[in-house]
C-alpha positions, 0 to 999 in steps of 0.5 A: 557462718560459724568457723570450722574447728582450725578457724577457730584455733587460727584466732584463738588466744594461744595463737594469738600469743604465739604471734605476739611473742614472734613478732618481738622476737623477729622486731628485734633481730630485724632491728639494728641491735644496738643494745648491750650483750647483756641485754641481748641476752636477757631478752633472748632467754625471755622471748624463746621459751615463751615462744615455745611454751606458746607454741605447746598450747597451741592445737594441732591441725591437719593440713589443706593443701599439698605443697608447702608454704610460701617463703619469704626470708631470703638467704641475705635476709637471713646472713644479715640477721645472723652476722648481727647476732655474731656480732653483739654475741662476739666471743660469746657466740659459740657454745658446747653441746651434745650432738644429736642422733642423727648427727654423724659423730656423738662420741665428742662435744660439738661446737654450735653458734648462738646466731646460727640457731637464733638466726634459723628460728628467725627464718621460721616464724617471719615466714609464718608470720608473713603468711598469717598476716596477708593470707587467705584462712586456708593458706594460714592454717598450713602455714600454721601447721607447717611451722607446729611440724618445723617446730618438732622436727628441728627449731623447738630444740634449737630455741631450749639448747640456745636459752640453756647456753644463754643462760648459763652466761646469765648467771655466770658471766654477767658482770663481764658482759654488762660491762662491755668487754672493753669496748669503747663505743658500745651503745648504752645499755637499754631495758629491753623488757621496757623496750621490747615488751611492755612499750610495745605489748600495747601496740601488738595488741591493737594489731591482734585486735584490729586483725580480728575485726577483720575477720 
């Protein structure tokens, strides 16, 4: 039987790339981030805007059901990966921006924190990505819709106002934060493009792969 239009979109080669880039992205915040500030930086202004222009391309859908999606990201779940964040990000972590409209005072600046806002887009796509993993294709395609709507409404202008912040530490502070800000016992530093990227870009692959001879 041929797959309706959102079957097709739910294994097309945009969503697909939207999975690929999510689950590096959340490997490695789940991971113990043992890697430099420097290169947790570098890492992040690569993977959030290409989850966001993978997330662009990819068709709009309508929904099936009426109630909203299962979570699977529990608030510890969530307080661990941003406490990690903080703590690579250190005094780096908090940055100056404009308050939105809906924001009760937009006379002054305001303070955001890098782990509060890479933390909320974690809890986003893991839980999107749970659902595309195990579900049945109907299940999936509401979460995918739900995600392209939490995308909208509040994690896509999170994932442009920290890749900004960040890299404005990139090309201004770098060599201070490639140094280790005196910290003794800072892990080495680590090539996350060749960690992160191009080792496991490979084995993603043969996931996506395996997931749609599946299906």
């Amino acid at each position: 039987m041929e797959m309706d239009e959102n079957s097709k979109i739910l294994y097309s080669a945009e969503v697909l790339e939207f999975v690929r880039l999510s689950k590096e992205y959340c490997t490695l915040l789940e991971s113990e981030l043992n890697i430099s500030q420097g290169d947790f930086i570098r890492f992040s202004i690569y993977s959030l805007p290409g989850i966001y222009s993978a997330m662009i391309r990819i068709p709009g859908i309508e929904s099936i059901f009426d109630e909203g999606s299962e979570k699977f990201v529990s608030e510890q779940d969530w307080s661990g990966v941003y406490q990690k964040i903080a703590n690579c990000m250190e005094g780096n972590n908090d940055f100056l921006d404009i308050p939105a409209e809906s924001e009760f005072d937009r006379s002054e600046l305001i303070t955001r924190k890098v782990s509060e806002d890479m933390a909320d887009i974690y809890q986003d796509l893991r839980d999107f990505l749970e659902v595309y993993r195990n579900a049945p294709e109907d299940v999936m395609n509401d979460a995918l819709w739900e995600c392209q709507n939490n995308f909208l409404s509040f994690w896509g202008a999170k994932a442009l106002r920290v890749a900004a912040a960040l890299h404005k530490l990139h090309s201004g502070e770098l060599k201070t934060l490639d140094s280790g800000m005196g910290k003794e016992n800072e892990a080495p530093r680590v090539d996350t493009r060749s960690w992160f990227i191009a080792k496991r870009q490979e084995e993603f692959r043969e996931e996506d792969d395996d997931f749609l001879a599946e299906h």
